[in-house]
C-alpha positions, 0 to 999 in steps of 0.5 A: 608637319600633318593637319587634321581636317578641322585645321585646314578646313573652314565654312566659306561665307560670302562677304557681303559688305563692302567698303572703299576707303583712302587708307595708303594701300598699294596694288604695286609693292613690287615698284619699291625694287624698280624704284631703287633700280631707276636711283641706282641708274640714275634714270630720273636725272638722265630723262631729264637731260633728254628733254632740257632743251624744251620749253618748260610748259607742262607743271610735269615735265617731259620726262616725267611723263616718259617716266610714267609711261615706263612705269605704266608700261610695267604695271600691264596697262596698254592704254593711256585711259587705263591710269585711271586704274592706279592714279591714287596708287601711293607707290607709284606716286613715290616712284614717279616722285609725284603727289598726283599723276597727270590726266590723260589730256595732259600725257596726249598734249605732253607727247605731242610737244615732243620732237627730234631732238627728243626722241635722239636724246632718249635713243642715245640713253637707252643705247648709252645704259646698254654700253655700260652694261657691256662693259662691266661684262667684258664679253668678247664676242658681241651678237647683233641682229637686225629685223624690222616689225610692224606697229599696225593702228586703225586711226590715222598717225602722222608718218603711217601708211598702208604696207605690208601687213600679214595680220591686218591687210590694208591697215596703216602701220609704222614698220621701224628696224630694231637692233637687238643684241643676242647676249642681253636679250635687249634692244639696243636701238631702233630706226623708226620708219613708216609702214610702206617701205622695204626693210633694206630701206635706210638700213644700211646706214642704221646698222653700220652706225649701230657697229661703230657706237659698238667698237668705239665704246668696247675697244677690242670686241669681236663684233658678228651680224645676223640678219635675214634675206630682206637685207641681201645685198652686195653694198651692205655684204661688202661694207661688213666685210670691209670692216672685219664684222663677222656676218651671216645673211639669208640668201633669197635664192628665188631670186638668182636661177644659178643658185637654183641650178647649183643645187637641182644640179649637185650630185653629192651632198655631204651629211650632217645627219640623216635628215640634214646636208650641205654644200658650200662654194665661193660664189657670187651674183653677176652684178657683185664684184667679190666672191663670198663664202655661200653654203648650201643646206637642205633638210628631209621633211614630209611632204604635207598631205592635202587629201582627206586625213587617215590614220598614219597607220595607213597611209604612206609617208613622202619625203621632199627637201627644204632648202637655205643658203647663207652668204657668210664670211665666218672661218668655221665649219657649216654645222657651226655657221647654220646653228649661228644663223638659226640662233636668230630666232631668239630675235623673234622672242624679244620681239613678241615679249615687246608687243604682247607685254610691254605694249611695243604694238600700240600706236597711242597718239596722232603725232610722229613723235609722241608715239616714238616716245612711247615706242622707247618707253616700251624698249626702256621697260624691256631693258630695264627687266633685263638689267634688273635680272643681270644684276640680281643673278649669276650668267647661267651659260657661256656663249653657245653656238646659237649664242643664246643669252647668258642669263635665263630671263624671266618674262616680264609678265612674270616678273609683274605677277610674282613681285610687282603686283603685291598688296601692301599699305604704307605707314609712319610708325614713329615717323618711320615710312614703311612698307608692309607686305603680305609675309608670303616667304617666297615673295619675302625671300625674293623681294629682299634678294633683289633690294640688297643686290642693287643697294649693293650696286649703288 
């Protein structure tokens, strides 16, 4: 259909009066689908359950205020100051089950009553939520990553300390290990750690306690492990192996001069292409007690020119390699074993999508388990996005060789700008509650999809 200027085309004027006034508005319609969502799982009733065993001292309750901070968390907001931003929202007081929502001394003092047992209860919800889906998928191949990352802070938090930190040398960090599952794209547990220990430390029990809660809730699946060279040992390769887990592991090959000599050594490489090679042998350190399947690849690359840059017209090209060796018990060929190990850089994804959208990195409070709290109210708001989505929509892939997930996730980012971050008012006509919204046809369209399918699934 064609418009004429004059149709389209209108004089801009500057408004200038401007008025604040309690009229039911919501910056957040959006909340109405997460709000079905959380009665849909049950989250309220099972939050609550997590806290039972604590006093009831706040008029609000341990998990509300957990509650709250996934909402908060899934509005964009990063602080806990900033829910003075929305504290009069009517949405997300309907989605909280509030009719006003606490300050921020009564959130700090709430977290900081938290203890263990706490945080074990919420850890055991968000890892029982993640089984559940799992089996309703039925998958029979499950891909597990371990990776540490670090949670930097400027002030002073109980159980911090000065480590390893690439981006803020000298700062006081936590450094907790996650378990992530490839085929979700979500975090199914993670083990807290201050900020000066090695990522081995403590990891080999998280991650065989990680595979057993696995086995024992999907009978049958066939479970493989990705990790990197931090966690290179012959305690943690045997333990996999004895338990029939499929596993590949970066190897640190500095470490081990006769894996230099190996490769300086080898004459013949067999091609995957013109820039890639490889070699396998069964091999094992002095010290280990098994041989294990070890392969052996370098990659063509260009050497980096650190003289004055040129134009490459003229200036001539050199060539070195770049090697890896992987440790892995796997029965497939290499091109297969390095596309699998390679896949662990989706890893990586889930955990920038944490820390730049739902806030992972932000240390909140000075108590231990206060900020462990709001860690897994980030991981919660994670999952949660991802629940939401496998059951909106269709798996978009079968399992691939890098074993990428089966759905093409929307970031969390966009799903708050596109749905949750709607204009709307709420009112009784005729005694009815309504929700009325920009009749935006996308929004419309997309809004309705997701509120049938998880009425569906009620």
């Amino acid at each position: 259909m064609k418009y004429s200027k004059a149709e389209l085309h209108r004089k801009s004027r500057q408004i200038r009066v401007l008025n604040f006034e309690d009229q039911n508005l919501t910056s957040f319609s959006g909340l109405i689908i997460f709000q079905r969502l959380f009665a849909g799982l049950g989250l309220k009733e099972n939050l609550r359950r997590c806290f039972n065993h604590l006093p009831a001292g706040s008029i609000y309750g341990h998990y509300k205020i957990t509650l709250l901070l996934v909402v908060h968390l899934l509005l964009g907001y990063r602080e806990l100051r900033d829910i003075r931003y929305y504290n009069d929202d009517p949405m997300v007081k309907r989605a909280l089950g509030l009719s006003s929502l606490p300050d921020v001394a009564t959130i700090s003092r709430t977290l900081a009553s938290s203890d263990e047992r706490s945080v074990g209860n919420v850890r055991e919800l968000n890892r029982k939520m993640i089984v559940q889906r799992l089996q309703r998928l039925g998958l029979s191949r499950l891909t597990v990553d371990f990776d540490g990352s670090v949670q930097s802070t400027r002030k002073f938090a109980e159980g911090t300390a000065v480590g390893f930190n690439k981006k803020k040398k000298g700062a006081r960090s936590y450094y907790p290990l996650f378990c992530t599952l490839a085929q979700t794209g979500q975090v199914f547990d993670v083990f807290h750690r201050p900020g000066n220990v090695h990522d081995s430390n403590g990891a080999k029990a998280f991650i065989l306690q990680c595979i057993h809660t696995l086995r024992a809730a999907l009978p049958g699946i066939v479970i493989e492990v990705r990790m990197d060279s931090a966690f290179f040992s012959d305690e943690l390769v045997d333990a996999l192996d004895d338990q029939g887990i499929e596993f590949s592991l970066s190897v640190p090959f500095e470490r081990f001069t006769q894996l230099k000599s190996l490769m300086e050594g080898r004459k013949r490489w067999r091609r995957f292409n013109t820039d890639w090679s490889f070699f396998e042998s069964r091999w094992k350190p002095k010290k280990w007690q098994r041989r294990y399947r070890f392969v052996f690849i370098r990659s063509r690359s260009r050497k980096q020119r650190k003289a004055p840059v040129q134009l490459d017209l003229f200036v001539p090209h050199e060539y070195g390699y770049e090697f890896k060796v992987i440790v892995t018990n796997k029965r497939i060929g290499v091109k297969k074993v390095l596309a699998f190990h390679n896949g662990r850089g989706a890893q990586e994804g889930v955990f920038a999508e944490l820390k730049s959208q739902a806030q992972m990195d932000y240390v909140p409070t000075r108590t231990l388990a206060g900020n462990r709290i709001y860690l897994l109210s980030a991981m919660l708001a994670h999952n949660l996005t991802r629940e939401l989505q496998m059951q909106a929509h269709p798996r978009k892939r079968n399992t691939t060789e890098k074993r990428s997930a089966l759905w093409e996730f929307l970031k969390l980012d966009t799903i708050r700008r596109t749905l949750i971050q709607r204009a709307g008012r709420i009112t009784k006509p005729e005694g009815r509650l309504t929700l009325t919204m920009s009749g935006n046809a996308t929004v419309k369209t997309k809004t309705l999809h997701y509120l049938n399918v998880l009425d569906q699934a009620a």
